[in-house]
One Martini backbone bead per residue (centre of mass of N, CA, C, O) as a GRO file, in nm:
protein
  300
    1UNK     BB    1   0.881  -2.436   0.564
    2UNK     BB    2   0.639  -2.676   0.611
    3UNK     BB    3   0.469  -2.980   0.713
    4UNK     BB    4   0.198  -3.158   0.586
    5UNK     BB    5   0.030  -3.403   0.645
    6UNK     BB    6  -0.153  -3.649   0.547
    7UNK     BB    7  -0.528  -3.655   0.555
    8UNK     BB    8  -0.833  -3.653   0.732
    9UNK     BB    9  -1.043  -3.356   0.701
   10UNK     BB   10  -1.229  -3.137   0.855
   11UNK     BB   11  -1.465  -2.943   0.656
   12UNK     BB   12  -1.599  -2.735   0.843
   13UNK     BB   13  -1.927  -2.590   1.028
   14UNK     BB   14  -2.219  -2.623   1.164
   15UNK     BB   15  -2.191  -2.433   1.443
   16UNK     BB   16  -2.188  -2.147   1.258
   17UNK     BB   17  -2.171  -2.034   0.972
   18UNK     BB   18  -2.359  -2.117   0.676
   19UNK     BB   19  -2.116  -2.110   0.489
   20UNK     BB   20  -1.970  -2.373   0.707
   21UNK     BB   21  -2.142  -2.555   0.491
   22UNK     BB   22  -2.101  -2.888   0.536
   23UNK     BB   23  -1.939  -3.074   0.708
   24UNK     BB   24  -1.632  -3.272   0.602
   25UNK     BB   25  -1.464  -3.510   0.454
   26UNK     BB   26  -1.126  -3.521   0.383
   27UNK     BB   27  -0.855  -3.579   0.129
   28UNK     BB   28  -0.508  -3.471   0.185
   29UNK     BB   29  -0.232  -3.406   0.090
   30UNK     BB   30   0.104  -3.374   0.122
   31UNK     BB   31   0.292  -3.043   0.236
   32UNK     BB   32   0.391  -2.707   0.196
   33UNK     BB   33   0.425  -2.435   0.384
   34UNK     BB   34   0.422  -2.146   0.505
   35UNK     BB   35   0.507  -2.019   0.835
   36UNK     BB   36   0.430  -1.750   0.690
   37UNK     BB   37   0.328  -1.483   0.605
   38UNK     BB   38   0.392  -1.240   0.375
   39UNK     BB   39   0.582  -1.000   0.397
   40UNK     BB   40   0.742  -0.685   0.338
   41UNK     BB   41   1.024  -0.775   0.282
   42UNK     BB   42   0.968  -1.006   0.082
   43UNK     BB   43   0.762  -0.837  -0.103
   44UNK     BB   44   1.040  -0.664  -0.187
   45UNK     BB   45   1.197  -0.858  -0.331
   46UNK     BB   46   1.003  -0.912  -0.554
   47UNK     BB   47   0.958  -0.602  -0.645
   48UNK     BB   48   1.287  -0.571  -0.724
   49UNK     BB   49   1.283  -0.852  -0.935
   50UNK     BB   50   1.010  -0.740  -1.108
   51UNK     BB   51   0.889  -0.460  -1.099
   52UNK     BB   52   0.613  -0.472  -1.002
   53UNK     BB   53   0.237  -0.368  -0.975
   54UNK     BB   54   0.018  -0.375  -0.837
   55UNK     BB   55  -0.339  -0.305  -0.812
   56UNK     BB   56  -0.356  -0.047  -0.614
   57UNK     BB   57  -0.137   0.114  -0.825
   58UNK     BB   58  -0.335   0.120  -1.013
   59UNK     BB   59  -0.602   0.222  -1.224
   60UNK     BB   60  -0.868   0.184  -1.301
   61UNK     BB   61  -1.142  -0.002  -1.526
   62UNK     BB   62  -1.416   0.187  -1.598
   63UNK     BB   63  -1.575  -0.110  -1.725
   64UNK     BB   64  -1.573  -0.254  -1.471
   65UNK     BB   65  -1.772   0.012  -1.317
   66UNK     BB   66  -2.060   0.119  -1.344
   67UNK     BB   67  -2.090   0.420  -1.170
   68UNK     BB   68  -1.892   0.500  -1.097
   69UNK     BB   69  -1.663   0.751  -0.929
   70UNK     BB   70  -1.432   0.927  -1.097
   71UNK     BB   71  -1.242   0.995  -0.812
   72UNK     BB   72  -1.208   0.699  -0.778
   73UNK     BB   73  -1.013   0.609  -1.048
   74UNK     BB   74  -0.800   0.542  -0.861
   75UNK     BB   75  -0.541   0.482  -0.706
   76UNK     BB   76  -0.572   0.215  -0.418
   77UNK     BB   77  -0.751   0.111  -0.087
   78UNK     BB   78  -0.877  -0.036   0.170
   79UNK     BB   79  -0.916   0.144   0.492
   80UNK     BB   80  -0.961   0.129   0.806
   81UNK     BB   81  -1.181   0.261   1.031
   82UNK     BB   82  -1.226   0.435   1.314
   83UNK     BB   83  -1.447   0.498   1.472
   84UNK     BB   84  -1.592   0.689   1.790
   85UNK     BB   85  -1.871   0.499   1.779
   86UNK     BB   86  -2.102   0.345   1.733
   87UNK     BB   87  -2.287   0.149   1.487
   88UNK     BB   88  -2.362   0.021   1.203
   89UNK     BB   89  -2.297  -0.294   1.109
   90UNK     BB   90  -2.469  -0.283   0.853
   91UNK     BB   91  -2.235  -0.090   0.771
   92UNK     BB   92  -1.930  -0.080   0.603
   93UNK     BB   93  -1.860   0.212   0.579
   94UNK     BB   94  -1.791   0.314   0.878
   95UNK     BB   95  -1.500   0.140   0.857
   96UNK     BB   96  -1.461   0.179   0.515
   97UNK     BB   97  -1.207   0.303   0.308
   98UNK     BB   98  -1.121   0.462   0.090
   99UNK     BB   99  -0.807   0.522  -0.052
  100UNK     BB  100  -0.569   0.677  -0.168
  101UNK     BB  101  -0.258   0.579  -0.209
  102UNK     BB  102  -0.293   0.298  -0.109
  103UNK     BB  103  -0.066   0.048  -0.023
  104UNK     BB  104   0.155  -0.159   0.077
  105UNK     BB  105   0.342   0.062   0.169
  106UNK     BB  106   0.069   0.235   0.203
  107UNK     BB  107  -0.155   0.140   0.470
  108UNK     BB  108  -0.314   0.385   0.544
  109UNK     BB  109  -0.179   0.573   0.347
  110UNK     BB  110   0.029   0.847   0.150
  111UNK     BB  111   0.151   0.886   0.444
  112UNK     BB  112   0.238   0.572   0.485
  113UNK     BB  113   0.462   0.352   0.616
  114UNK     BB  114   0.650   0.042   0.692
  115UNK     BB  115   0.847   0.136   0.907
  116UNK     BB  116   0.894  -0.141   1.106
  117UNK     BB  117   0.723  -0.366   0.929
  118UNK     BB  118   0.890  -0.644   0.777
  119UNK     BB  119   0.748  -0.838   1.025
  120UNK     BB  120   0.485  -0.799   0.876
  121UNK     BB  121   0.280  -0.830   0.661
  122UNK     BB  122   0.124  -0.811   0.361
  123UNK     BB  123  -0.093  -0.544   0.227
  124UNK     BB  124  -0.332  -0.485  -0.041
  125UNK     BB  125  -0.378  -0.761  -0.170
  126UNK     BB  126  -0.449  -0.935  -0.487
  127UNK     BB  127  -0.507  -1.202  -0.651
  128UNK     BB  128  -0.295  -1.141  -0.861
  129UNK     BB  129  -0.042  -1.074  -0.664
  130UNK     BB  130  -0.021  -1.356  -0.596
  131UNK     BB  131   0.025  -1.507  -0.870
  132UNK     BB  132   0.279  -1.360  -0.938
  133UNK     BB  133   0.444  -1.433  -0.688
  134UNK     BB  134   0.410  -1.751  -0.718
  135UNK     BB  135   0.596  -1.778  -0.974
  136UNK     BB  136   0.864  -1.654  -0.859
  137UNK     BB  137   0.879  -1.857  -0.627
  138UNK     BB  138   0.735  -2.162  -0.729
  139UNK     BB  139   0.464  -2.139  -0.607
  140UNK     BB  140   0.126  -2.210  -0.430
  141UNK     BB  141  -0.219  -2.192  -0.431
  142UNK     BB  142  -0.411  -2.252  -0.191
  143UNK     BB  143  -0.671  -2.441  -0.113
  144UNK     BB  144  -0.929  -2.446   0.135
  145UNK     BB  145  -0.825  -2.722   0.228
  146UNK     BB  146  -0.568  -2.688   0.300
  147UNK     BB  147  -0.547  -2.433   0.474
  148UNK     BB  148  -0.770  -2.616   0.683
  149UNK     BB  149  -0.549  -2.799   0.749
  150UNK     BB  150  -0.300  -2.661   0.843
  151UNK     BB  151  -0.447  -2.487   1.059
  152UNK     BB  152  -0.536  -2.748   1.262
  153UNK     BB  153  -0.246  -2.890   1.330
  154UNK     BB  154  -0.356  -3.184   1.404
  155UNK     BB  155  -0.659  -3.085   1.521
  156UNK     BB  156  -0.965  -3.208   1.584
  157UNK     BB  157  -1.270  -3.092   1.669
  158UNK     BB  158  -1.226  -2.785   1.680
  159UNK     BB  159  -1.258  -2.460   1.691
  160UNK     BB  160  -0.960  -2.396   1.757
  161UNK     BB  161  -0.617  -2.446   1.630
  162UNK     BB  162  -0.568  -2.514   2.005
  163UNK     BB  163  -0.857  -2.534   2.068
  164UNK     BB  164  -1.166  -2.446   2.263
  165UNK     BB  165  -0.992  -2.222   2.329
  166UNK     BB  166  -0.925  -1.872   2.333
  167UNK     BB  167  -0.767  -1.837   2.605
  168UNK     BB  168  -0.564  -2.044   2.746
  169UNK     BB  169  -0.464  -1.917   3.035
  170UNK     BB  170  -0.515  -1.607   2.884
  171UNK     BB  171  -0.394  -1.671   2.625
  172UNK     BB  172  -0.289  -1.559   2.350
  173UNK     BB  173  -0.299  -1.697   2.004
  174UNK     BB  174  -0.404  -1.413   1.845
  175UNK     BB  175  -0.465  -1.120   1.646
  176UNK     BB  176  -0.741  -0.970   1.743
  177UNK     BB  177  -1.003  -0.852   1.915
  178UNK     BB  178  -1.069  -0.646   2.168
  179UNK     BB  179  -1.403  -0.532   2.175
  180UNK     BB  180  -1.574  -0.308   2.022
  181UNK     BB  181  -1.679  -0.347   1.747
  182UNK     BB  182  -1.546  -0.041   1.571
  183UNK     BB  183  -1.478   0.144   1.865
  184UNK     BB  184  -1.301  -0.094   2.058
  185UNK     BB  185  -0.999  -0.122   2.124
  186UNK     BB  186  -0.815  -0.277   2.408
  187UNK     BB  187  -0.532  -0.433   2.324
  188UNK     BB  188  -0.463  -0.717   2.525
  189UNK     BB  189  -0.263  -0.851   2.271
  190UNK     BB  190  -0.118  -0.520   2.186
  191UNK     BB  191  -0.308  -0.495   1.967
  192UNK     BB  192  -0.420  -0.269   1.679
  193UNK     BB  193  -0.299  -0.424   1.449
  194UNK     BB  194  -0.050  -0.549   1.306
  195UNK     BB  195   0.172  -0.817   1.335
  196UNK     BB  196   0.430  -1.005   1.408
  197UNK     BB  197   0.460  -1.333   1.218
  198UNK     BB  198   0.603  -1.414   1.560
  199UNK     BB  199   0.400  -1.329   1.789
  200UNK     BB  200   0.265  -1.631   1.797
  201UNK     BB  201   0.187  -1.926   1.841
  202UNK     BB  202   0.252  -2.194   1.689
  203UNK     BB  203   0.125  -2.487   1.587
  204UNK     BB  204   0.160  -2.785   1.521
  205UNK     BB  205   0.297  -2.782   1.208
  206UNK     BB  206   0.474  -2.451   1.269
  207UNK     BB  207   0.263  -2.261   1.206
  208UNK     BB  208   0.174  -1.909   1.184
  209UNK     BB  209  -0.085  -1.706   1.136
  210UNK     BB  210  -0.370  -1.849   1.086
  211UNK     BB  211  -0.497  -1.700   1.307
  212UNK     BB  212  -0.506  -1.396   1.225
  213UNK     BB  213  -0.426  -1.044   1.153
  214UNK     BB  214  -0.463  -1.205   0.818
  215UNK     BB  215  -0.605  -1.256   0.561
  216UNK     BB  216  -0.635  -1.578   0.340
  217UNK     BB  217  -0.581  -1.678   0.014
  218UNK     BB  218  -0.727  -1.868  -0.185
  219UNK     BB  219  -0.847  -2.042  -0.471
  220UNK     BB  220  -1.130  -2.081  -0.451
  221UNK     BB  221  -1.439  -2.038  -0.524
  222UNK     BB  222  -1.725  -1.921  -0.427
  223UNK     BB  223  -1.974  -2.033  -0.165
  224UNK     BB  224  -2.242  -2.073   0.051
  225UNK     BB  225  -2.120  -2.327   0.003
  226UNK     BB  226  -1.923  -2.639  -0.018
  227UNK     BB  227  -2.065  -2.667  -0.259
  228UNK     BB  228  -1.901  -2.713  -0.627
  229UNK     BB  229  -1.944  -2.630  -0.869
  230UNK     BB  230  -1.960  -2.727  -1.258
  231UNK     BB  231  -1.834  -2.730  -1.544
  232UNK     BB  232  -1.779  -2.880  -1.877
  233UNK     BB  233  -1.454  -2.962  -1.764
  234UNK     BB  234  -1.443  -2.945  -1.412
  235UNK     BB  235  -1.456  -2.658  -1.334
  236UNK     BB  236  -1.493  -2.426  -1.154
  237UNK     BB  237  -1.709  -2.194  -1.112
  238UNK     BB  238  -1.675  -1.829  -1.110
  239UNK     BB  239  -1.997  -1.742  -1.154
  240UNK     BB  240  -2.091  -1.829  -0.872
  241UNK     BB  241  -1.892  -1.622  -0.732
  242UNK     BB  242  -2.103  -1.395  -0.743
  243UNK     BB  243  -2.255  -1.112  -0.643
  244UNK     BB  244  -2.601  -1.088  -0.584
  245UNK     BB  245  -2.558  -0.779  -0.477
  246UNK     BB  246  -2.435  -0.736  -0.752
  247UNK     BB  247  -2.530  -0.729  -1.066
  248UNK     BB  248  -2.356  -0.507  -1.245
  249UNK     BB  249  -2.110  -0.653  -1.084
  250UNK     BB  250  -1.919  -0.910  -1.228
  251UNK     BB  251  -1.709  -1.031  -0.982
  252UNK     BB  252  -1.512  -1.231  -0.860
  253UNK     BB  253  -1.468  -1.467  -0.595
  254UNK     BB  254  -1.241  -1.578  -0.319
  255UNK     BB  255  -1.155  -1.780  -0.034
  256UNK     BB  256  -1.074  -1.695   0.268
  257UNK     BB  257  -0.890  -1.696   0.539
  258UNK     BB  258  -0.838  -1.681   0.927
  259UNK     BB  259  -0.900  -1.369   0.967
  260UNK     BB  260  -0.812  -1.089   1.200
  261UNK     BB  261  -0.749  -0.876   1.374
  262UNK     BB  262  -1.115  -0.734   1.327
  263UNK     BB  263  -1.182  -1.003   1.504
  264UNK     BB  264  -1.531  -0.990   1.681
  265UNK     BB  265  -1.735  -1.121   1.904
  266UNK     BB  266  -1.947  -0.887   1.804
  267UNK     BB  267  -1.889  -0.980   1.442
  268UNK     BB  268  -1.636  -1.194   1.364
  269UNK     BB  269  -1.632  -1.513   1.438
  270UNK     BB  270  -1.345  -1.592   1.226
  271UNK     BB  271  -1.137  -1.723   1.436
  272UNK     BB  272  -1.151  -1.989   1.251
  273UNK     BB  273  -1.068  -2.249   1.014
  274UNK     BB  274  -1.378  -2.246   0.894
  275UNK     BB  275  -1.349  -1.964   0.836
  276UNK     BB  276  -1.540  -1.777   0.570
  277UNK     BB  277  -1.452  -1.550   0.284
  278UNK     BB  278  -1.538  -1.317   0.046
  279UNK     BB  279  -1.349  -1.205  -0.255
  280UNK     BB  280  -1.274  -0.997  -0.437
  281UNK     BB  281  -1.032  -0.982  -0.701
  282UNK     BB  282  -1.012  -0.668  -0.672
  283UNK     BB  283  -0.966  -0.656  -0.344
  284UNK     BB  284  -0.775  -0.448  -0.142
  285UNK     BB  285  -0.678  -0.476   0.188
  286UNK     BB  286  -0.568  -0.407   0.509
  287UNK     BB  287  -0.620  -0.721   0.606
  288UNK     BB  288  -0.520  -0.893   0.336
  289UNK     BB  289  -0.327  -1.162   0.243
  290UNK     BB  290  -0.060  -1.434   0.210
  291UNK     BB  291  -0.004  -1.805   0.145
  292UNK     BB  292   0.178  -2.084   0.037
  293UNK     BB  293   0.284  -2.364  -0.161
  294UNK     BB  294   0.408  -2.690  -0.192
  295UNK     BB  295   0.379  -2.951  -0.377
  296UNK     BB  296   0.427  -3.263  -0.459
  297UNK     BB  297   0.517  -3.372  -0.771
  298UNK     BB  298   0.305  -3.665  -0.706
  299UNK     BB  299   0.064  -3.451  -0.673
  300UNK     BB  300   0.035  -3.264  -0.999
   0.00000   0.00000   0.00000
């Protein structure tokens, strides 16, 4: 792990996605963030240590969801399908397919292993995969402001965790998109999909791949702006965080942080610590992982 200074930083941004508004300066405690994603390595000592089991591993619960397809009702995962040709980006399904048998281990789907990718991100996991993971290790789960202090290692007002420039001389900083999404991968930065958690240069902090490979579980519930309303004991509602275009599936959401492989200059361009990004907590896919925190016992 490193340590993550106390201090006040900008949280969110005025200048790109409205969801990432309103930029507010907020006061951070110091912390231990983890220095990389958790691996395929990590995640499987974990496995082996309490014999655990995902949630993409699991058959859903038809109650959970009314009117699903019942052959779909069974172990899976969402995983990135690469189009041949141009697509309506406004339908996620062109690039998005359920895949049976798709998890952690096997992350294209159940003819693919990990064997090889030890050092590469742990992928398919859902919030609650999470909150297991984080009592084994004796971590927790980082809020969003916390995450997005730590992402920009100690540089304010800049766009990207290293500064205003996405490459500067060129020098790719993050494993992100180049080319057409969703049919056009150049991998520029070498990658077609997850690389290995030190492939790419740390921030200030010494923290790798807080921006781009994998989004990143936050704890906070989402909502479409930085204001977070709060229930009658004083804590962030959930329910707040319903997607209100599914209104028969009331599945609260997480926000994500961080971007990812997928993320590209024509259709996602949140490779920055402010942007976030909504995540149904049962929902794991072929891109979304997770690091842990630790906070000073004074911090508790």
């Amino acid at each position: 792990m490193v340590w993550v200074p106390p201090g006040k930083s900008v949280i969110g941004s005025d200048a790109h996605y409205v969801e990432e508004r309103p930029a507010h300066l907020a006061s951070i405690d110091g912390f231990w963030i983890d220095r990389y994603p958790v691996t395929n390595d990590r995640f499987a000592e974990f496995v082996d240590a309490t014999g655990y089991t995902t949630f993409a591993e699991l058959p859903p619960n038809p109650a959970d969801y009314p009117g699903a397809i019942e052959e779909l009702l069974r172990p899976g995962s969402l995983v990135f399908t690469k189009p041949h040709h141009p697509v309506d980006l406004r339908q996620l399904s062109n690039w998005w397919s359920f895949i049976l048998g798709a998890d952690w281990r096997h992350p294209q789907g159940p003819d693919s292993t990990i064997d090889g990718l030890g050092n590469h991100p742990v992928v398919h996991i859902a919030y609650a995969d999470v909150e297991a993971y984080a009592v084994w290790a004796g971590k927790e789960i980082p809020t969003e402001a916390e995450w997005e202090h730590a992402a920009r290692g100690g540089i304010e007002n800049a766009v990207y965790a290293w500064g205003n420039e996405l490459t500067p001389n060129g020098r790719f900083m993050a494993n992100t998109w180049q080319g057409r999404f969703p049919y056009e991968n150049l991998r520029e930065d070498g990658y077609e999909g997850t690389s290995p958690v030190d492939a790419f240069p740390p921030n200030g902090y010494g923290a790798h791949d807080m921006i781009g490979n994998v989004w990143e579980w936050t704890a906070d519930w989402y909502r479409t702006t930085h204001v977070q309303p709060t229930d009658c004991c004083g804590a962030t509602a959930a329910s707040a965080s319903y997607d209100p275009c599914l209104p028969a599936i009331r599945i609260p959401r997480r926000v994500l942080k961080g971007g990812s492989h997928l993320c590209a200059p024509n259709y996602c361009r949140r490779y920055r610590p402010a942007a976030r990004y909504p995540q149904p907590i049962d929902t794991s896919t072929s891109h979304v992982g997770f690091r842990l925190i630790v906070r000073p016992a004074s911090a508790r």
